[in-house]
C-alpha positions, 0 to 999 in steps of 0.5 A: 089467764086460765077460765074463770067463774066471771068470765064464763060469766062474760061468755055472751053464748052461755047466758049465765047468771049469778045468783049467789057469791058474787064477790068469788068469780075470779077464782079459777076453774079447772073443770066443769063437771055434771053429776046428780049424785046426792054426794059427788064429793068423793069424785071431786079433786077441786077447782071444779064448776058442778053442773047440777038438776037437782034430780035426785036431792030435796032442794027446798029442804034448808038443813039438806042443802046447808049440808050438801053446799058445805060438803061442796065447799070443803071438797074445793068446788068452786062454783054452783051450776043449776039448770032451770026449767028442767026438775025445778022452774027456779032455783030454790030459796034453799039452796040459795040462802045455803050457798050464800051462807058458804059463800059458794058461787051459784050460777043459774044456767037456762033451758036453752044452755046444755051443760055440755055447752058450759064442758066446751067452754071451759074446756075450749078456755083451757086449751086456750090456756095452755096454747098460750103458755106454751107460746109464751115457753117458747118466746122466753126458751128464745130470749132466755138464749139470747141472753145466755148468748150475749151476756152468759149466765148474768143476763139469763138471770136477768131475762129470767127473774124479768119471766117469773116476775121475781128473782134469780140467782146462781150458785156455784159447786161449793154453794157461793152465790156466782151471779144474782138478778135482780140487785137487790135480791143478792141479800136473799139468795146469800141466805140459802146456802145452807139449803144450797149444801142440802140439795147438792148431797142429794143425787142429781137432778134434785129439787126443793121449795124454801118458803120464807119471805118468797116462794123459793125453787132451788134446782140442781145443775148438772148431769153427773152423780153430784150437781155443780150448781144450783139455781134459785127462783123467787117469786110471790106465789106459784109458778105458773105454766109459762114461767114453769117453761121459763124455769125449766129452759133457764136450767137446761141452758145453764145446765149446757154452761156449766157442763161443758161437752166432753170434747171441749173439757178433754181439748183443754186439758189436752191444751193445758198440759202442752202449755205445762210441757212447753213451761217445763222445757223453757220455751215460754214463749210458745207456752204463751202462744199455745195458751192464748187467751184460754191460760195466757192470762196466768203467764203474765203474772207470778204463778203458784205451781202446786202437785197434789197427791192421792193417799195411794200414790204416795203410799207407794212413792213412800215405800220405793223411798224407804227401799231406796233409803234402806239401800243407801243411808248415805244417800238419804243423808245427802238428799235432806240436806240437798233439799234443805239447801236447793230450798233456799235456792229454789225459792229464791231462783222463783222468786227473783224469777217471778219479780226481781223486785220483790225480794223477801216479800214471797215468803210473807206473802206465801202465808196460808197453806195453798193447793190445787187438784184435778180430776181426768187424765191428760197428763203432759209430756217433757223435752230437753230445755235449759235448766238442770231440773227441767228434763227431770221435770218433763219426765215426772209430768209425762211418766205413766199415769196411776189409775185412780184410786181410792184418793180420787174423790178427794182430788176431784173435790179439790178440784171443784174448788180450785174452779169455783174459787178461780171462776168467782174472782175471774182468774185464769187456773191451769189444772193438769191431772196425771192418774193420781198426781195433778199439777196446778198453776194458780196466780199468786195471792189469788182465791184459787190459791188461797181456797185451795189452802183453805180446803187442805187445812180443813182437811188436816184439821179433820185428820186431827180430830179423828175418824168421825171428824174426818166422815163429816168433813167428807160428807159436806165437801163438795164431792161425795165422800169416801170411806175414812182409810181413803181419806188422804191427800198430799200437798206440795206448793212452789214458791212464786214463780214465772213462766222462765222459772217453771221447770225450778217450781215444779222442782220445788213442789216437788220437794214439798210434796215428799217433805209433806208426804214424809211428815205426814201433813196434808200441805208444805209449802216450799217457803216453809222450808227455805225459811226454816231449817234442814233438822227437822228433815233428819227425822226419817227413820232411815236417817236415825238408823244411818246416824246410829250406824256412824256413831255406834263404834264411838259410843261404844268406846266412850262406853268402855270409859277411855274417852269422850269421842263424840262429845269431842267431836260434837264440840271440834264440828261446832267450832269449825275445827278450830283446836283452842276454842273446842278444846276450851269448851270441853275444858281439855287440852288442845293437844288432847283433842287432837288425840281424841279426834285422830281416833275418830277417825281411826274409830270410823275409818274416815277422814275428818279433812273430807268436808263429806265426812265432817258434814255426815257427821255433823248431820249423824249429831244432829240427828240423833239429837233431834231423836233424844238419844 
């Protein structure tokens, strides 16, 4: 306890005695001073004992002493200090009477005292103080890390809330409540995540004091620009020295938690991405040895395998595409209808993968759109292993890495919600950045997966809404927010899959990630288009300019009034080449229909017996139908 009024009272050397204000000295002095001023106010700061002769002021006189003690009063001195036998025998009536007016202490102090004898007493008593505090610092540093030991962040909440005689709770980077001490407090720290989200926009270290129904110190954790946590103390009143060193050694223990050092995040990564090197080459029993119990949990359940990309990535993917396309129609063609068909197979090659039983139950289950992102570099490698896409798989993990870009900010927020999620519901998440394309493995229906999902929609929602909506959504993510052009994110999820599955998972992400990419859409899911239809597919500008190419010269006849060619031909492809049924729909003969489609093929200079050409076609139709031509 710091010195106060009664126990310099109690001190057996001074031989104080109380004259006035006996009921006030239990409160604390800070300091025992000496002045004769007439108005030593402007020199005090409060909490101080005033030793006083009253040399230079008329203490028989009651207005000047009513006046002298308020003046006290006011300025926070917490005690009188008058010396007998010095300019007065005894302390005056005035004074007296003034001081019980005010209610301020006054203390007789003897002949035989010096006030320097009071000065070491309190001064002596204040170190003590301190000592005290300091010992006690160190005794709870001590058993607040052997908690963080033993039972990690719960039991130093525990050792800490039992320090300060009150609560604590931690909160993760999206600002959920991860652990709370005691019980009964969880109610209480779930109402601060609102002044959570402002302390955590502020440049770490921040702090802040929340009143209410406790006293309430919210602290940042971290050592980066933007916290990734945050701890709250409650308490009845101020804190006082000791549980100061508590609250200042729970936050640097808990700091030293959530930072992991460098060397341990950059040997995980390193880990993570030969475990996702060894899925995509098929060697799942290594991949399991190598995770061990770091990732191990995740292979022993259907996982999600997800890319995401940055806005600046996908720009130039888009652009090599659209050269690509440009180049080769055809191909572009064939690509839309590979993915729509490999989409059905893909999914349910992971999918029987993951569980034979499941059936057709993954793509109700894949509902919500779902994510996952990193921040650093680690990207994997590749080897050869069974699989047709696994090679090419490898190789897209291991290709050489993007620097990051204007996009990184948002896969870093991606990422910090991936972990929390991940970290709040106990699962194990593999997250494997690559420049600007990231690659996750999250367990199926799981709250990484289901956050993710959610952090993509807001974020499409943003885009939808406009500009402004976009620089709001940023500046309350969870990572500092970039201007609106860089705004952009891109994301492909696989079906679920298991670990004999990851090289077709991979594949299907992929082909996810190029259909959102394509469409302009933050998330597809490869579910989606295993479940829907290869039209919408058809809507690049590379296919309609391929489409108008093949159909153009028989446009151009029909213009011309000679015949209908590509109503016939629409209608001959529709009924699978079948002469009657095709005929009787357009209301001709059959012999008729055959005619318009030899100079079909006449027109176009291929062959309707090629099952390629009937397809290109029929896709040509498709979509120049999709385009309202």
């Amino acid at each position: 306890m710091p010195p106060t009024l009664a126990s310099l009272v109690h001190h057996s050397a001074l031989k104080l005695t109380v004259r006035a204000g006996e009921d006030r000295l239990d409160v604390p002095v800070r300091w025992a001073h000496a002045s004769e001023l007439a108005d030593p106010v402007p020199y005090m700061e409060g909490g101080e004992l005033l030793l006083i002769t009253a040399l230079k002021l008329d203490a028989e006189d009651p207005e000047a002493m009513r006046r002298y003690v308020r003046r006290l009063a006011g300025a926070g001195v917490v005690g009188l200090g008058f010396a007998v036998g010095v300019h007065y025998e005894d302390i005056p009536e005035a004074l007296v009477r003034a001081a019980e007016g005010e209610g301020l202490p006054l203390l007789e102090v003897p002949r035989r005292t010096p006030f320097l004898a009071i000065s070491k007493a309190v001064s002596a008593a204040i170190a003590a103080e301190q000592y005290r505090a300091v010992t006690a610092g160190f005794a709870a540093q001590r058993e607040l890390t052997k908690q963080a030991l033993t039972d990690g962040p719960e039991g130093l909440l525990r050792a800490l809330a039992g320090q300060v005689d009150g609560w604590a709770a931690l909160y993760d980077a999206s600002g959920a409540v991860v652990a709370v001490a005691p019980e009964w407090a969880e109610r209480r720290a779930g109402r601060l995540t609102g002044d959570v989200d402002r302390l955590r926009d502020r440049p770490a270290p921040a702090s802040a004091v929340v009143g209410g129904e406790d006293r309430v110190e919210l602290h940042s954790l971290g050592t980066g620009r933007r916290a990734r946590a945050a701890l709250a103390v409650g308490t009845a009143a101020a804190l006082g020295t000791a549980e100061r060193y508590a609250v200042h050694s729970a936050i640097a223990l808990l700091t030293l938690t959530t930072e992991r050092s460098r060397s341990l995040h950059a040997a995980e990564q390193r880990i993570g991405a030969a475990v996702l090197r060894m899925l995509l080459a098929g060697e799942c029993d290594h991949a399991r040895a190598v995770a061990g119990d770091l990732y191990g949990g995740l292979l022993d359940a259907p996982f999600r395998l997800i890319l995401a990309e940055s806005a600046s990535a996908s720009a130039a993917r888009a652009r090599v595409e659209g050269a690509v396309s440009a180049v080769g129609a055809v191909g572009a063609v064939e690509e839309a209808a590979g993915a729509g068909a490999g989409a059905g197979a893909g999914a349910r090659a992971g999918a029987g993968a993951a569980d034979p039983g499941r059936g057709g139950n993954a793509a109700a289950r894949g509902g919500g759109a779902r994510s996952g992102a990193g921040a650093d570099r680690a990207g994997p490698g590749a080897a050869a292993g069974p699989g047709g896409g696994a090679v090419e798989a490898g190789r897209a993990v291991m290709g050489a890495a993007v620097a990051v870009g204007s996009g990184g900010d948002l896969l870093g927020q991606l990422v910090e919600v991936v972990e929390a999620a991940a970290a709040r519901a106990g699962e194990a998440v593999l997250v494997v950045p690559d420049g600007e394309r990231l690659v996750v493995l999250a367990v199926d229906g799981g709250a990484a997966v289901e956050a993710c999902g959610e952090f993509a929609t807001a974020l499409e929602a943003s885009r939808a809404a406009g500009p402004d909506a976009v620089s709001a959504a940023a500046s309350t993510s969870v990572a500092a927010p970039v201007s609106v052009e860089e705004e952009e994110l891109v994301v492909g999820l696989s079906a679920p899959a298991g670990p004999i599955a990851a090289a077709a998972a991979y594949k299907q992400a992929e082909q996810a990630l190029s259909v959102a990419r394509r469409r302009g859409r933050c998330l597809v899911e490869h579910e989606e288009l295993a479940a829907g239809s290869v039209l919408p597919l058809l809507g690049d500008d590379a296919v309609r300019a391929f489409a108008d190419s093949l159909l153009r010269p028989l446009r151009e006849h029909d213009a011309t009034g000679r015949g209908d060619l590509v109503a016939s031909l629409r209608a001959w492809l529709s009924r699978h080449g079948q002469w009657d049924a095709a005929a009787a729909d357009l209301g001709v003969h059959r012999h008729t229909l055959r005619y318009r489609m030899r100079r079909v093929e006449e027109i176009v200079g291929r062959s309707l017996d090629d099952p390629d050409v009937r397809m290109e076609l029929w896709l040509a139709l498709k979509a120049t139908a999709a385009a309202g031509e």
